[in-house]
ChimeraX commands (.cxc) that place a marker at each C-alpha (Angstrom):
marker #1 position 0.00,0.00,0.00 radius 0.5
marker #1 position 1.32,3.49,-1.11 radius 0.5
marker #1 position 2.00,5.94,1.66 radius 0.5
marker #1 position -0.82,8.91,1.48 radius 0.5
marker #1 position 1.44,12.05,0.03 radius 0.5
marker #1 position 1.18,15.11,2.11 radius 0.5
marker #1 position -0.42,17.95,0.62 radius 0.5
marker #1 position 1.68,20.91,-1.36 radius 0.5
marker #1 position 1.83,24.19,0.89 radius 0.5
marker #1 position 1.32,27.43,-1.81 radius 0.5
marker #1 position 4.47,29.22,-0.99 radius 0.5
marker #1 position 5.06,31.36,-3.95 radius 0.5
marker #1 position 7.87,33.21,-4.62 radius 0.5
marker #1 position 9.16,35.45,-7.36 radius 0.5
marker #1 position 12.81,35.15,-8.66 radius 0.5
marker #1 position 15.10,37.27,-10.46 radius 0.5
marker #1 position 17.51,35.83,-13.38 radius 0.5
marker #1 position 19.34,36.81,-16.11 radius 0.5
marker #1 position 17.55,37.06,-19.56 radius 0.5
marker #1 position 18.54,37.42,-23.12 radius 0.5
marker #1 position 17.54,40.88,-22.70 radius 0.5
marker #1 position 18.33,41.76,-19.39 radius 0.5
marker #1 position 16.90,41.62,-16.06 radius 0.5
marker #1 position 13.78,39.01,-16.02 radius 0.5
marker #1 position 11.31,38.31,-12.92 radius 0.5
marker #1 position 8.74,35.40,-12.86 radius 0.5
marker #1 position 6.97,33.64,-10.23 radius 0.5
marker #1 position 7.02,29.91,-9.18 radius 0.5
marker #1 position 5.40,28.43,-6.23 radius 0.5
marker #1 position 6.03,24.80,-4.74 radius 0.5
marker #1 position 2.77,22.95,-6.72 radius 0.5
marker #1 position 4.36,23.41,-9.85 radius 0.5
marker #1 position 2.98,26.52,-10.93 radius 0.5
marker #1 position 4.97,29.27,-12.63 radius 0.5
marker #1 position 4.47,32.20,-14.45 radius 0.5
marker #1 position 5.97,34.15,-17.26 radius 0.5
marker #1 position 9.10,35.95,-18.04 radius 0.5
marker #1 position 8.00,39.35,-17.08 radius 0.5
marker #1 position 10.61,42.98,-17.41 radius 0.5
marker #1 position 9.14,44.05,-13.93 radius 0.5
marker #1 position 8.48,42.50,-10.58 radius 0.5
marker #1 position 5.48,44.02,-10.13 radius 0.5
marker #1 position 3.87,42.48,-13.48 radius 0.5
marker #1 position 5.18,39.18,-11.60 radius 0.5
marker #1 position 3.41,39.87,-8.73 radius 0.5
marker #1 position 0.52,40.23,-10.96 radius 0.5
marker #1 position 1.10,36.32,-11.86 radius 0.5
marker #1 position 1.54,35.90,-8.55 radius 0.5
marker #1 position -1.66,37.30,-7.16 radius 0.5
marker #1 position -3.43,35.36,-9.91 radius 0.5
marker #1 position -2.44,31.94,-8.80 radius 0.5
marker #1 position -3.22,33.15,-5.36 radius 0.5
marker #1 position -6.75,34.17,-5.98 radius 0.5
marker #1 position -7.10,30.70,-8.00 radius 0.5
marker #1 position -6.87,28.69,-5.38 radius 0.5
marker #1 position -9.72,27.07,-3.45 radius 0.5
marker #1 position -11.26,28.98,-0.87 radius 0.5
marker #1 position -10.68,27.90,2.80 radius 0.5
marker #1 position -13.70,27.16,4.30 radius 0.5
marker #1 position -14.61,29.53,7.52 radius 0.5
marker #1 position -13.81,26.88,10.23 radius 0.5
marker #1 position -10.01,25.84,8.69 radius 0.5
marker #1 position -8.75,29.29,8.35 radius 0.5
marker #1 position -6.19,30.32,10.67 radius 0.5
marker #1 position -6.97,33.11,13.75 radius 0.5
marker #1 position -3.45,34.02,14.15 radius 0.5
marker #1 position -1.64,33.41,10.68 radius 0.5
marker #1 position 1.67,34.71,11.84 radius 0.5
marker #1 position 2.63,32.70,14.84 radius 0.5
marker #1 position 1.09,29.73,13.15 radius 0.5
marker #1 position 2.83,30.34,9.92 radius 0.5
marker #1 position 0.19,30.07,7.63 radius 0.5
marker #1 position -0.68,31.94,4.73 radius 0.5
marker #1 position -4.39,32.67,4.22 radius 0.5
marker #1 position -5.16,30.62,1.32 radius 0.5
marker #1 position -4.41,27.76,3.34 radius 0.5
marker #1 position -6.23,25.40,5.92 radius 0.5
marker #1 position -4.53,25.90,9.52 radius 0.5
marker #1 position -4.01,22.45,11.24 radius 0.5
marker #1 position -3.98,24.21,14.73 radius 0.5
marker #1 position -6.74,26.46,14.19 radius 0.5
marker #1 position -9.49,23.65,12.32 radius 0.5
marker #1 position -12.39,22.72,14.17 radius 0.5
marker #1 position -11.28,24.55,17.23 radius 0.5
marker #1 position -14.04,26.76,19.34 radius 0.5
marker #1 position -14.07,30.16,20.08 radius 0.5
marker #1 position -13.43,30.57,23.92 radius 0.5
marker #1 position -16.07,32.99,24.29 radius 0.5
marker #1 position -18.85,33.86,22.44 radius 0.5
marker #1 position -18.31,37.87,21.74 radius 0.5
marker #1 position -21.11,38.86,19.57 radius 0.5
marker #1 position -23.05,41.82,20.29 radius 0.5
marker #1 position -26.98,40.81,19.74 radius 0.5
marker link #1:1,2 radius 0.2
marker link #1:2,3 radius 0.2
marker link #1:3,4 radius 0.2
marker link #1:4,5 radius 0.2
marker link #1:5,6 radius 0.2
marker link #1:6,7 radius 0.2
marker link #1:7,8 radius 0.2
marker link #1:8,9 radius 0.2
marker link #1:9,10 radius 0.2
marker link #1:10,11 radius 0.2
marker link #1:11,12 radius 0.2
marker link #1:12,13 radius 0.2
marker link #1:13,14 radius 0.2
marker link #1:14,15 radius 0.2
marker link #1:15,16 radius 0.2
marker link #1:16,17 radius 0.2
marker link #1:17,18 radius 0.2
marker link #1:18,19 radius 0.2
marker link #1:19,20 radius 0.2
marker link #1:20,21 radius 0.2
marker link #1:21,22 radius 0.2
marker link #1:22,23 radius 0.2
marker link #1:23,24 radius 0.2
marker link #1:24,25 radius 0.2
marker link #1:25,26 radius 0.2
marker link #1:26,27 radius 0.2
marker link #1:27,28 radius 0.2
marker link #1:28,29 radius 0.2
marker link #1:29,30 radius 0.2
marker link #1:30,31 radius 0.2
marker link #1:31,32 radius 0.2
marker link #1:32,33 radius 0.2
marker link #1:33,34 radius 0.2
marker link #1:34,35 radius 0.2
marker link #1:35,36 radius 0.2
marker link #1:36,37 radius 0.2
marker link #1:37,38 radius 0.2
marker link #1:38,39 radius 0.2
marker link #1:39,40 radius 0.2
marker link #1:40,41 radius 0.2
marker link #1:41,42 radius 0.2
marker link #1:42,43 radius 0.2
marker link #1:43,44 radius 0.2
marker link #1:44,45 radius 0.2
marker link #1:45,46 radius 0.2
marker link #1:46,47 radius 0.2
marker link #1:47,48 radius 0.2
marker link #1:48,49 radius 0.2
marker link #1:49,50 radius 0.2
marker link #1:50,51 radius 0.2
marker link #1:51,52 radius 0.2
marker link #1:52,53 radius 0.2
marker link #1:53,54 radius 0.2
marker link #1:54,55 radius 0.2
marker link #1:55,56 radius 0.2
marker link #1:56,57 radius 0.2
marker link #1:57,58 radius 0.2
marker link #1:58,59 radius 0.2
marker link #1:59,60 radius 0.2
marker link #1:60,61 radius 0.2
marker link #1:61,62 radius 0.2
marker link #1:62,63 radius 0.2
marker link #1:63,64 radius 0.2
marker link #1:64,65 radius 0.2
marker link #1:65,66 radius 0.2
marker link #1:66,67 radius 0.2
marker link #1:67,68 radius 0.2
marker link #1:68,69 radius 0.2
marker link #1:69,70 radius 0.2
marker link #1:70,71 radius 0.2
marker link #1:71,72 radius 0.2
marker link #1:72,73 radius 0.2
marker link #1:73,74 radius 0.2
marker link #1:74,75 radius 0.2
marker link #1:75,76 radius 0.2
marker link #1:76,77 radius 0.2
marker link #1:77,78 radius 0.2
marker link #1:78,79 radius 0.2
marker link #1:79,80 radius 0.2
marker link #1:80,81 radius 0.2
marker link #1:81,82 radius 0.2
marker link #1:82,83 radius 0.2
marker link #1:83,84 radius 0.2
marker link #1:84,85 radius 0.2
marker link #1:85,86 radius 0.2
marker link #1:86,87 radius 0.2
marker link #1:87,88 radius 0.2
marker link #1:88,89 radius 0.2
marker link #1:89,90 radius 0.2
marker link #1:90,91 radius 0.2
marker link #1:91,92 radius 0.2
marker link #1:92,93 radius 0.2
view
């Protein structure tokens, strides 16, 4: 029996290399994605944002409360955060 593969964490990044013409910038993130040979950063942080806003939706209970500490971006589903209850129930009725 095959050992269940863990699930690819979205942790793009954009790198800078050398092109024919110069200077080139382009995105890549762990699931295989990567975007174009762009002249500017900033139109590959336009890729960027686009596979970013592709991705499933987390659903309300899985997203992480305190994204930083738990180092977790918030496109993905927080393993310390899901299912847990609020401690106290704050709403205003």
């Amino acid at each position: 029996m095959a050992a269940a593969s863990a699930p690819v964490r979205h942790r793009p990044t954009i790198t800078r290399t050398a092109g024919q013409v110069g200077t080139v910038y382009r995105f890549t993130c762990p699931c295989g994605a990567t975007g174009e040979e762009q002249a500017a950063r900033r139109m590959a942080l336009v890729d960027l944002n686009q596979h970013v806003m592709s991705l499933p939706r987390v659903p309300a209970d899985q997203q992480c409360r305190i994204p930083r500490t738990h180092d977790c971006s918030l496109w993905e589903p927080c393993g310390l955060c899901a299912g847990q209850l609020d401690l106290f129930d704050l709403e205003v009725s």
